[in-house]
N, C-alpha and C positions, 0 to 999 in steps of 0.2 A: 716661555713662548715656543713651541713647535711649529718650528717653519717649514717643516714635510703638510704639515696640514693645509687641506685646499679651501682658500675661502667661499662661501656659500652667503655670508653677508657682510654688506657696508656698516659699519658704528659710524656713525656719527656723534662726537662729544662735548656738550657745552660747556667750556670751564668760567665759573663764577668768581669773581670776589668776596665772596661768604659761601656759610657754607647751606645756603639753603636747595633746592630741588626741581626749583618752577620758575617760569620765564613767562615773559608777556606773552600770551596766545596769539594778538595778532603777528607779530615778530616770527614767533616761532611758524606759524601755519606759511606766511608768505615764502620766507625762508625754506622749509618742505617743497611749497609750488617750484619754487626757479630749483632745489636740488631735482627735483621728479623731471621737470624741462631739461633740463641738462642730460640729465639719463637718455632720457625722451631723444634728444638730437643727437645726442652719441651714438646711440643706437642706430640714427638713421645712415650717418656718417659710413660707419660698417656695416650695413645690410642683413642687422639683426632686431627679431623683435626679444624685447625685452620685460618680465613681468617684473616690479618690486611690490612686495608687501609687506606693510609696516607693522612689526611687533613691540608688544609690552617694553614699555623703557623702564630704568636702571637710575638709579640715583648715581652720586657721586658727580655735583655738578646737574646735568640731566643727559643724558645719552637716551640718543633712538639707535633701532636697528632696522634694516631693510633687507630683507631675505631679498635675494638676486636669482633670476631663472630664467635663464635664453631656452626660447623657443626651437625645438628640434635637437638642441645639445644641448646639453647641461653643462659638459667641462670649460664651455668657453664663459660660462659665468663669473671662475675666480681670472681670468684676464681682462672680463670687461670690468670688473672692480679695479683693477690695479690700472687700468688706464680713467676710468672715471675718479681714480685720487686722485691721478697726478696733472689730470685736468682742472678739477677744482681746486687746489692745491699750489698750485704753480702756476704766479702772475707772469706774463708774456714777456719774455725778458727784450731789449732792446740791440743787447749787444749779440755780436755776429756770432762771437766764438761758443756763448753761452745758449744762444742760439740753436744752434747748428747741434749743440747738446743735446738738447732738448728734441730737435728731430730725430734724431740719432735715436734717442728712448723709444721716439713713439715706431720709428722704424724698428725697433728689434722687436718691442710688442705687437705690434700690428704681424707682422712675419710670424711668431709664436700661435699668434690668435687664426691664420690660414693655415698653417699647420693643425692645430686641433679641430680645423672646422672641414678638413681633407675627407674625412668619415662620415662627414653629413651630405645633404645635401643645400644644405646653407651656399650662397655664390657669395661671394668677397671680390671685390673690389681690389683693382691694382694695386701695391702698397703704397705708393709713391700720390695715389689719386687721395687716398684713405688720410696721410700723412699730413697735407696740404688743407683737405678737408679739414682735418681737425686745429692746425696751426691758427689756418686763416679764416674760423668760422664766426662771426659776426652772431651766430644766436650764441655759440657757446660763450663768450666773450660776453654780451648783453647781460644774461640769464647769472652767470658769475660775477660780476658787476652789482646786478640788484640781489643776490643773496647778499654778497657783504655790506653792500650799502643798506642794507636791511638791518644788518645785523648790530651796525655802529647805532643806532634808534635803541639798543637795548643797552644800557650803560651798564647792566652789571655782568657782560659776557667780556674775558678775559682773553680767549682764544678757541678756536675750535680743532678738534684732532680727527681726523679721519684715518679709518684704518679694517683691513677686511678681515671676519673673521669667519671662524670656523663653525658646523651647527650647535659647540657649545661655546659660542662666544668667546674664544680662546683666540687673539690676536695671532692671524699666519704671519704678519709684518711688524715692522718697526713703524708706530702711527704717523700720520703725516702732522704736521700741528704748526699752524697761521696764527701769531699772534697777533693783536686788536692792534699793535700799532704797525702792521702790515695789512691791515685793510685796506689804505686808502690805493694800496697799489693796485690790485683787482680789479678800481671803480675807472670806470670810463670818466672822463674829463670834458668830452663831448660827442654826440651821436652823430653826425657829419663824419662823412666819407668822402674820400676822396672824386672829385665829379670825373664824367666821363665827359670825353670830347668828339664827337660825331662830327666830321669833319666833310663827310659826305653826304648833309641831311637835307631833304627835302620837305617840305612844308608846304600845305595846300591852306592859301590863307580862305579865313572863314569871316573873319573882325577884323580888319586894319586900323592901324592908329591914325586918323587924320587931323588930330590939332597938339598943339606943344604940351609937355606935362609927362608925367613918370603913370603912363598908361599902358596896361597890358594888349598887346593883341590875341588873337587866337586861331591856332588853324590845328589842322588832322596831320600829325605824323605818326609814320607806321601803324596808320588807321585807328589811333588814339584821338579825339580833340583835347588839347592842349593850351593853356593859358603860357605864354612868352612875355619875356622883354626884350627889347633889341637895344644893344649896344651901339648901334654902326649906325655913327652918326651922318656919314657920308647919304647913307641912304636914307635916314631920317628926313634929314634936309633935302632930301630929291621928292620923298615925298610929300611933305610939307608944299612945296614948289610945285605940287602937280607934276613933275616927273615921271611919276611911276603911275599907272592907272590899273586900277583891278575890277578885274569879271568875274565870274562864276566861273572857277577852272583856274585859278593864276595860283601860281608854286615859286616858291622862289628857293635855292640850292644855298644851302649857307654853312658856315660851322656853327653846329651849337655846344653849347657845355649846359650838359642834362650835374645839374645839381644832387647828392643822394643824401640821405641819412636811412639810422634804423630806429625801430619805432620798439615799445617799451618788450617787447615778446626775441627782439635781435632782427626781426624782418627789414629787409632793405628798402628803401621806400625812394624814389625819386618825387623829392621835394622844390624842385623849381628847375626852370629852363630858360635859358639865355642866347638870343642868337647873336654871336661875339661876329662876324662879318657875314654879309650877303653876298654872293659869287653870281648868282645870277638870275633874273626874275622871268618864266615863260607861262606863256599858254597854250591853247592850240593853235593860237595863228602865228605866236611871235616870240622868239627867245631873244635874250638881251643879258650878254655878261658885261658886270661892272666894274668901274675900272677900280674898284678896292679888290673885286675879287681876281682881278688880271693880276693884281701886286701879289695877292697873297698867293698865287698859281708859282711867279715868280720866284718869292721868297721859300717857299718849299720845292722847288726841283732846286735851288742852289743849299739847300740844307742837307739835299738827297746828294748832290755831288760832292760836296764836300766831305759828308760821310764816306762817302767812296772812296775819296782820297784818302784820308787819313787810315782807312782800313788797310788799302795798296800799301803806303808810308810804313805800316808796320809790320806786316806779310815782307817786306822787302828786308826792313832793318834800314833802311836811310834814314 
């Protein structure tokens, strides 16, 4: 193995339990789609485009190869390999220290890869922006996911190796290599993200709910229309009661907790909306804060002082 030699392509390796040559086509093609996606968003990640083309495979198991070729530089090609391994290659670890590893890599690659790209005119991105991108990216994460959950469908694939090679398929590295009873690590568990909390949102109702039952309303926020549920029962029951009356023009100020997941491609999608309290209902003629929203006004400036305190508390040492 010559590891002076610069890589110019991915291997990719399918190891079998016999010794035969051929894989399920649809397996194998789906599997090609999310590795090219993967590429595809790496690429965007770092601010380069990127060409693969796929050459004659190789027995031994079945191996493909993907000739690799950045656009405007050619040498940043064997760095976007060595970070497209250890992307697909290396399940998201949990813990901090190993973690922190792991940034660490993509920090000294990512650094490597603006230095070779200083001679082009290629723009790169902060490293620290570049870094996070790729930690925390939701397609990469997706896309690696449904390659190996692809791949557990093929019962006779043992492990896969990945590893960059040179224009004569001469390994620059030590392969990378995931065995089948490490796939299930890879595979997301569920597509649900964490929601977001809008705590300042306002809503132009369009459909009001006016009889009892687990009925959606719907109004225009940030000039979306939008199907809701409302949690806040205080106001429920006020409007029930006829307490609350709506015109053409009524808004009402509330927190909502906008719901997310990602959709099969790693795209983030908000999938439902919830208005957890109402704070205050106006129109043109008339505003009207609610005494749920008075509390929860309350209970967040004593959350804010207390923070303060305990911040003072420790700046002091008392």
């Amino acid at each position: 193995m010559d590891m002076t030699q610069i890589a110019e392509k991915l291997e990719l390796h399918y190891l079998f339990d016999d010794k035969s040559h051929f894989m399920d086509a649809f397996v194998r093609n789906k599997c090609e789609a999310e590795l090219l996606a993967i590429a595809q968003d790496l690429a965007e990640i770092l601010g380069i485009q990127v060409e693969l083309d796929s050459e004659a495979l190789a027995e031994g198991g079945l191996i493909d190869f993907f000739k690799v070729q950045v656009k405007k530089h050619p040498l940043l090609a064997s760095l976007f390999i060595g970070i497209l391994i250890n992307v697909i290659s290396n399940y998201l670890n949990t813990d901090r220290e190993l973690m922190a590893l792991q940034k660490e890599y993509y920090r000294h690659q990512v650094e490597s890869f603006k230095r070779a790209s200083e001679s082009s005119d290629t723009s790169v991105a902060p490293t620290e922006e570049i870094v996070t991108g790729i930690v925390d990216s939701h397609k990469l994460r997706k896309r690696r996911s449904n390659f190996y959950e692809g791949l557990l469908n093929c019962q006779k694939v043992t492990a896969v190796d990945w590893v960059g090679v040179d224009s004569e398929n001469k390994p620059t590295d030590d392969p990378k290599s995931v065995k089948r009873a490490e796939f299930h690590k890879f595979i997301l568990t569920s597509d649900e993200l964490e929601p977001v909390i809008d705590e300042d949102a306002t809503i132009e109702i369009i459909a009001p709910v006016l009889k009892a039952g687990k009925y959606k309303w719907r109004g225009i926020y940030k000039g979306e229309s939008i199907p809701f549920k409302v949690s806040d029962s205080a106001f429920k029951a006020d409007v029930l009661a006829g307490g609350v009356s709506f015109i053409n023009g009524t808004c009402i100020d509330c927190v909502l907790i906008i719901s997310r997941k990602i959709d099969e491609c790693g795209v983030e999608q908000n999938s439902g909306y919830t208005v957890q309290v109402v704070t205050k209902v106006h129109d043109e003629k008339a505003s009207v804060e609610t005494p749920q929203g008075e509390k929860y006004k309350r209970l967040k400036e004593y959350e804010k002082n207390a923070l303060k305190f305990d911040f003072a508390k420790n700046e002091t040492g008392e």
